[in-house]
N, C-alpha and C positions, 0 to 999 in steps of 0.2 A: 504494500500500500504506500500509496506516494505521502512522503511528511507531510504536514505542513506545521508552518511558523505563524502564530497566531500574533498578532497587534494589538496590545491594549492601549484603549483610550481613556482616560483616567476624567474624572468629572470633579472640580474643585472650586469652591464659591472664591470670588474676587472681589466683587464690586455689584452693589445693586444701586442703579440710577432711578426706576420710575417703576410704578404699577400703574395701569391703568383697564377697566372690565371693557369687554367687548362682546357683543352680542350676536358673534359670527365665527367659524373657522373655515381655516382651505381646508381642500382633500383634492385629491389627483383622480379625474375620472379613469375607472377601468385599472390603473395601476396595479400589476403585479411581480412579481419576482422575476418571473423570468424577461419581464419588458426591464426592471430594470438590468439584469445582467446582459440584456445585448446592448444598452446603452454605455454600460462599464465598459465591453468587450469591441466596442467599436467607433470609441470616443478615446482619446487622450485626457484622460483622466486630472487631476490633483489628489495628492497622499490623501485628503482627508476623507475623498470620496469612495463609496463601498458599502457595503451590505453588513449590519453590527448589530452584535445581539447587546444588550443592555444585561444587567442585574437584576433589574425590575420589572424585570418581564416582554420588553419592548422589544422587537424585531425591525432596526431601522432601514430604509435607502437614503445615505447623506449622497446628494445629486447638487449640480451646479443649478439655480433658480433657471425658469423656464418663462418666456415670456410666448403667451398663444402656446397652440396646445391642446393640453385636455385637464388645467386647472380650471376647478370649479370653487365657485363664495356657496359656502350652506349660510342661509339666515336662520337665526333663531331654533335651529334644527328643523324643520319642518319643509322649505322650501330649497329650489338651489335654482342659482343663476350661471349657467354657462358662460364661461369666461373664454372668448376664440371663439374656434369648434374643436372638432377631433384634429387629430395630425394628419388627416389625411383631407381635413378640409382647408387647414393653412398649413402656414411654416412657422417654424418655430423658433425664437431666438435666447442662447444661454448665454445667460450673465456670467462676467469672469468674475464677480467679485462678490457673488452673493449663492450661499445653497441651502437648500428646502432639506429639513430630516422628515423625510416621510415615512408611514408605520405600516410594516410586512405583515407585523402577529403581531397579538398583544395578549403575555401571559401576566398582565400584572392584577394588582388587585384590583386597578378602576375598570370598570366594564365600559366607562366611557367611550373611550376612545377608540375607534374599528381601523381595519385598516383600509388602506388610501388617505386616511387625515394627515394631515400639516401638523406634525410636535414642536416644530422650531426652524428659525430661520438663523444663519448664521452669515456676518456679514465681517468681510475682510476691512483693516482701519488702516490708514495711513503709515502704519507702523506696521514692521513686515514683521510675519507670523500673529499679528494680534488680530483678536477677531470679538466681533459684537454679538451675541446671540440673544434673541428673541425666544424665549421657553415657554408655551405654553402650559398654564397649569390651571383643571377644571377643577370649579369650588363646589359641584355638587348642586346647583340651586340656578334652576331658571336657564339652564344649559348655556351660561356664561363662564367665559375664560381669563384668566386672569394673564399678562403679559410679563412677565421677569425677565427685566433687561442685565445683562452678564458680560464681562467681560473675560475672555481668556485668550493663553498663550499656544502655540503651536510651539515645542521646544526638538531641540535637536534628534530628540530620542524620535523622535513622531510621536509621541503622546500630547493630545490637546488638551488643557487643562481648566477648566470652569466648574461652578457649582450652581447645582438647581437648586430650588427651594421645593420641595415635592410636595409639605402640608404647608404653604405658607402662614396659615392661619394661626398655629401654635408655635412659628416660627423653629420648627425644628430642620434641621437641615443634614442632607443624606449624602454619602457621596455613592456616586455610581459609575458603573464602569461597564464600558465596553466593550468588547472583542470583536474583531475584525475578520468576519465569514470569506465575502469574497470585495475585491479579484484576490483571490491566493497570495500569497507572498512567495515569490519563487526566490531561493539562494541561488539557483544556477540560472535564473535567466542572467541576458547580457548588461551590463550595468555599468560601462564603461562612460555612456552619456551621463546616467546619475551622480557620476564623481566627479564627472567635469564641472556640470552644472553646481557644485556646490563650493568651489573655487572659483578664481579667477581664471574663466575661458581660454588656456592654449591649447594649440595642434598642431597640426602639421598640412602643407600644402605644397604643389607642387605645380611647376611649368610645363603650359603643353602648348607654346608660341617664345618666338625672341619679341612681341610687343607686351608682353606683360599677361597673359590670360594662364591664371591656374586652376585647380580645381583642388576640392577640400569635402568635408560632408556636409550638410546641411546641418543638422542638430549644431553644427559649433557655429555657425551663423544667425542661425534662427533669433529672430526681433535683439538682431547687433545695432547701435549705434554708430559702434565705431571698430576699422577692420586694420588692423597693423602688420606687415609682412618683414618679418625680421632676416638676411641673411640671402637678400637678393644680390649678385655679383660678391659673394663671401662678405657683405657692410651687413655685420651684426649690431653693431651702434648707432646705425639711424636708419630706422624703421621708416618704412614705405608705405602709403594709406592704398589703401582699395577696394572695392564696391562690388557688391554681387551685381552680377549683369543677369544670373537666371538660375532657379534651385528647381529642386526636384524633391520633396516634401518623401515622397512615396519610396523613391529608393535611400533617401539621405546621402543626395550630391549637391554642390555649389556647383557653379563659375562663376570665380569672382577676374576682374582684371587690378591692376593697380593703376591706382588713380592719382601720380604725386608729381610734382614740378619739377624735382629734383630725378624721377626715372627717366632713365635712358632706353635700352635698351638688355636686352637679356642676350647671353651667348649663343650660339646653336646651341640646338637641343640634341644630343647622342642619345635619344630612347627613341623608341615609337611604343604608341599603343595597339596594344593588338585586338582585334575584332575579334577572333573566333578564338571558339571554348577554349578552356586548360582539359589537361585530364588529372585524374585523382593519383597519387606517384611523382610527380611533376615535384622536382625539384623549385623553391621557388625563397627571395631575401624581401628585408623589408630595410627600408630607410623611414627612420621617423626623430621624432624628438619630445621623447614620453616625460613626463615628470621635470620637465627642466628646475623645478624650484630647486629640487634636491640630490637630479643628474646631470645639470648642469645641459649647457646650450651649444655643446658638442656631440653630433648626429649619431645614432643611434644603427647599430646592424644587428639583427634578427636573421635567424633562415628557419628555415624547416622545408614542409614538403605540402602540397594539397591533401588533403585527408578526407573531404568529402565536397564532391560538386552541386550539394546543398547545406541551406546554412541553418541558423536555429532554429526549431520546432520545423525542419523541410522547407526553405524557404529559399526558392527557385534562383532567388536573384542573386544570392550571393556563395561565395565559395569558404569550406571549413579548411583554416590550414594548421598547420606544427606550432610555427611561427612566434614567440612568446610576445606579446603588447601586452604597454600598459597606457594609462588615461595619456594623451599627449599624441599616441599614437593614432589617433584619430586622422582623417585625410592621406594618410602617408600613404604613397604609392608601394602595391606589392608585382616584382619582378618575379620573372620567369628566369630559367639557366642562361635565356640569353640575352637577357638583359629588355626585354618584353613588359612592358606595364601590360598584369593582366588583370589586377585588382586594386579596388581602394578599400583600406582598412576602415573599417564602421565600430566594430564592436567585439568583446572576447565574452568567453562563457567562466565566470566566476565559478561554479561548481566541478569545473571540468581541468585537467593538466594540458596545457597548451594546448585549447582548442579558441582561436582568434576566428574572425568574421572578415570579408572583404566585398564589397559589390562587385559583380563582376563587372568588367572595363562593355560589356556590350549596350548596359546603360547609360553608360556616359555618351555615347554616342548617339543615343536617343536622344541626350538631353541638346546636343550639339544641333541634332537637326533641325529642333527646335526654335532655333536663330536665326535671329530675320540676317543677320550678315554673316559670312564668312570668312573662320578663320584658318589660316595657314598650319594645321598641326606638322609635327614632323614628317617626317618619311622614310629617314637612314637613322639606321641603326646603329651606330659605332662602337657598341658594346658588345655585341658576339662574338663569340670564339677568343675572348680575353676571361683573365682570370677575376674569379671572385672579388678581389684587392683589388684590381684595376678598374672593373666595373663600377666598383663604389666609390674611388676616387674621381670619375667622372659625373657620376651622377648624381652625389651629395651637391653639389655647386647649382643644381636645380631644384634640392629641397628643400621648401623653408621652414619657419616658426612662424605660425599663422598665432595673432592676439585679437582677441574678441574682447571689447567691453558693449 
């Protein structure tokens, strides 16, 4: 039976601003488990969203707030006003900065509450990881709700921390806790994006033009400001700015070009990329520049061998290789024996001994056709039939330190 690592969400009182009665609650039309795990399963998620059972009986869906839909206002319990229509009468738009705990079961003691109802609304503050919650709590009388406004912390650990008031009336107060059912917590999915994302964004990027156009993956670009290319013509001390000219969301590819006053030009290029497959055996190196905080910003040599011509959970588009990466290694081009870009590094498998992730080089080419203009890639090779040493020494001078703020 496959583990799993459960998540606790821990519920801890901070701050109560305002009460106020209200003589209405949401509920989500139709809403059920398995609607919300294809939402989970085909949404890019936030940690705090997922399916959690409570203490007290509660079976939640914390979902990002929905505007249109198939939220519905009950009045007074008795009546209810469609809010939209269904999903398949509009569209629907999620808020980034607001999510609905809506209720799966409810094994607690209040009978009140059924499932589809609205328990609380949780709202991101100005301050990262702090959040505002809206709790609702039924007093019993006249099917009026009482609103407890909370504040809590999202902390390192992933446990979110606020407290309810569950009998306000005799002021006692409970703490309660979560557990975190689904999406699952996988240790060996890939999670090399997750550690990037929790520093300061480097990677690796590489030249496939002498005017300046590389390519990199997307997740280290994704809603960049600003894009810094370190170690263009061997100038590690004065970074070079540059601009996605076009990404690819789906396979996690850039092209960015560089975009600086001060660039010239780029030397030939001794690689090509190659169009058609690798096979599985295929000798194959990596050039990158993982971890620079604490290995430092001299380039990086990896080898192994292809080990599977699909990549994590069967996934068509990219190749498993030997190859050891770590966080940094992102973007970095993966060669062939003969000096062949066949793959760009994306991701490694945590749970696994040197199994790394690479897209293969036949999407990039997709993403190239894509362009309203055209660019001159390479076309000679000047790395075959030369050794390992030699090959690297040539074609480090094409790979850089990509900076993302």
């Amino acid at each position: 039976m496959k583990a799993r690592i459960l998540i606790f969400l821990c519920l801890v009182v901070t701050n109560i601003h305002a009460q106020k009665v209200v003589h209405f609650y949401y509920y989500v039309d139709y809403y059920t488990e398995n609607e919300a795990k294809k939402y989970f399963n085909s949404n890019s998620i936030d940690p705090i969203e997922g399916i959690w059972q409570s203490t007290d009986g509660f079976k939640y869906s914390i979902e990002k707030q929905q505007i249109g839909g198939t939220s519905s206002l009950q009045i007074g319990g008795t009546s209810s006003l469609q809010i939209g229509g269904t999903s398949s009468q509009m569209n629907s738009v999620r808020l980034s900065n607001k999510y609905r705990v809506i209720i799966l079961d409810n094994n607690s003691i209040n009978s009140f509450w059924e499932k589809t109802y609205i328990k609380a609304y949780i709202e991101k503050t100005v301050i990262d990881n702090v959040f505002n919650i809206e709790y609702y709590v039924h007093n019993g009388f006249n099917n009026q709700l009482t609103i407890q406004s909370t504040i809590g912390t999202l902390e390192e650990n992933s446990l979110l921390t606020f407290r309810v008031l569950k009998n306000y009336y005799n002021g006692y107060s409970e703490k309660i806790s979560l557990i975190k059912l689904f999406p699952e917590y996988d240790n060996k999915s890939p999670n090399i994006k997750d550690i990037e994302k929790k520093q300061k964004i480097t990677g690796t990027c590489f030249a496939i033009s002498s005017d300046g156009y590389l390519v990199t993956n997307y997740h280290l670009v994704e809603n960049s400001t600003e894009i810094k290319i370190k170690g263009v013509n061997g100038d590690f001390l004065k970074p070079l700015s540059a601009k996605v000219i076009l990404s690819d969301k789906n396979n996690d590819l850039a092209l960015l070009k560089i975009d600086d006053y001060f660039f010239t030009s780029i030397a030939s290029i001794p690689y090509i990329i190659k169009s058609t497959p690798s096979n599985v055996g295929e000798n194959i190196f990596v050039l990158g520049y993982p971890l620079t905080a604490t290995m430092g910003e001299e380039i990086k040599l990896t080898n192994g061998i292809i080990s599977s011509k699909s990549g994590f959970q069967r996934d068509i588009t990219s190749y498993q290789m030997t190859a050891p990466i770590q966080p940094g290694n992102s973007g970095a081009p993966m060669f062939d024996k003969d000096g062949n870009i066949v793959g760009i590094v994306n991701a490694k498998h945590v749970g696994a001994e040197n199994a790394g992730y690479a897209v293969k080089t036949s999407y990039f080419f997709n993403l190239i056709d894509a362009l309203p203009t055209t660019i001159e890639l390479p076309t000679v090779n000047t790395l075959k039939g030369k050794t390992l040493s030699s090959q690297v020494e040539l074609a480090n001078k094409f790979v850089y330190i990509i900076e993302v703020n």
